[in-house]
C-alpha positions as CSV (number, residue, x, y, z in Angstrom):
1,X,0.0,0.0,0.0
2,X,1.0,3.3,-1.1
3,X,0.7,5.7,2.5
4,X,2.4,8.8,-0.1
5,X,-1.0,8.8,-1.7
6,X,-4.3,10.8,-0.4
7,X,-7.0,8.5,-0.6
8,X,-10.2,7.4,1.3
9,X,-8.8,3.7,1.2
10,X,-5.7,4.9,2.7
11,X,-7.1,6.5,5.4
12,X,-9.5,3.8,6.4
13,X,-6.4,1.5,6.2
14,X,-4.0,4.0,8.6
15,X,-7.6,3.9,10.9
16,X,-8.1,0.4,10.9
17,X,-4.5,-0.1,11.5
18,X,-4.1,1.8,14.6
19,X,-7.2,0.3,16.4
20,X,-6.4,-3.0,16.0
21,X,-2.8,-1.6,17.1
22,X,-4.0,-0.4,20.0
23,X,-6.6,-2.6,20.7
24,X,-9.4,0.0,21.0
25,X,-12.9,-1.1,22.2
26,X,-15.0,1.0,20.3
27,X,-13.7,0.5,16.7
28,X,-16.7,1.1,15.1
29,X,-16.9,4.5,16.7
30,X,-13.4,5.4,14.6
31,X,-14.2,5.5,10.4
32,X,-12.3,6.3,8.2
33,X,-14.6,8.5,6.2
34,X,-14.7,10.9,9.2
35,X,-11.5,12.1,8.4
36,X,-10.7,14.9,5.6
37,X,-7.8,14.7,3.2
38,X,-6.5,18.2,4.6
39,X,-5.4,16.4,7.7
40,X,-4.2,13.6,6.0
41,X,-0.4,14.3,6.6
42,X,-1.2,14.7,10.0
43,X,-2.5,11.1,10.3
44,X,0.6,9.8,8.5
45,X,2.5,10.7,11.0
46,X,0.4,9.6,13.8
47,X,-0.3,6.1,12.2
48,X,3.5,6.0,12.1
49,X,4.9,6.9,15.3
50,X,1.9,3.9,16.6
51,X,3.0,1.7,14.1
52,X,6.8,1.7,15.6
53,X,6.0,1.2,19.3
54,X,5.3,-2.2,20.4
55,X,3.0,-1.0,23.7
56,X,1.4,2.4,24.9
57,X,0.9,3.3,28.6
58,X,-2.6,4.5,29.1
59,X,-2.1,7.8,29.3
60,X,-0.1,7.4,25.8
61,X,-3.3,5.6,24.7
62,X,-5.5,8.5,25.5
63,X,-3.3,10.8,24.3
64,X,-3.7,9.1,20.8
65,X,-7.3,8.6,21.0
66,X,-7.3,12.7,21.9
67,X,-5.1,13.1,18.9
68,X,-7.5,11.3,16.0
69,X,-10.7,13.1,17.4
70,X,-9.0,16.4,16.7
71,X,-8.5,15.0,13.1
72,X,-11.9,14.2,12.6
73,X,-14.4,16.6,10.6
């Protein structure tokens, strides 16, 4: 998958990815089409700084929960 390019499909992907990363309860609540294209850089960058640590304290956790409801539209 190509993460360089803005898409829906990679957006849902970098979502999907960090919930199951961090094992959130409420998956369902996190889409992928609530997220605009404008803040797709932003997202990058979160889905990649989760994608490189191997465990979160909770307040990490809540942190990055914080951080993808401020991307949302």
């Amino acid at each position: 998958m190509d993460l360089s390019v803005k898409s829906p499909e990679n957006i849902t992907f970098m979502i999907d990815q960090i919930s199951e990363k961090l094992r959130m309860l409420n998956i369902g609540a996190i889409k992928g089409d609530a997220f605009d294209e404008e803040m797709y850089e932003d997202l990058k960058y979160l889905y990649e700084m989760v994608m490189r640590k191997d465990s979160f304290s909770p307040s990490e956790m809540q942190a990055i929960a914080e951080e993808l409801g401020a991307l949302r539209k």
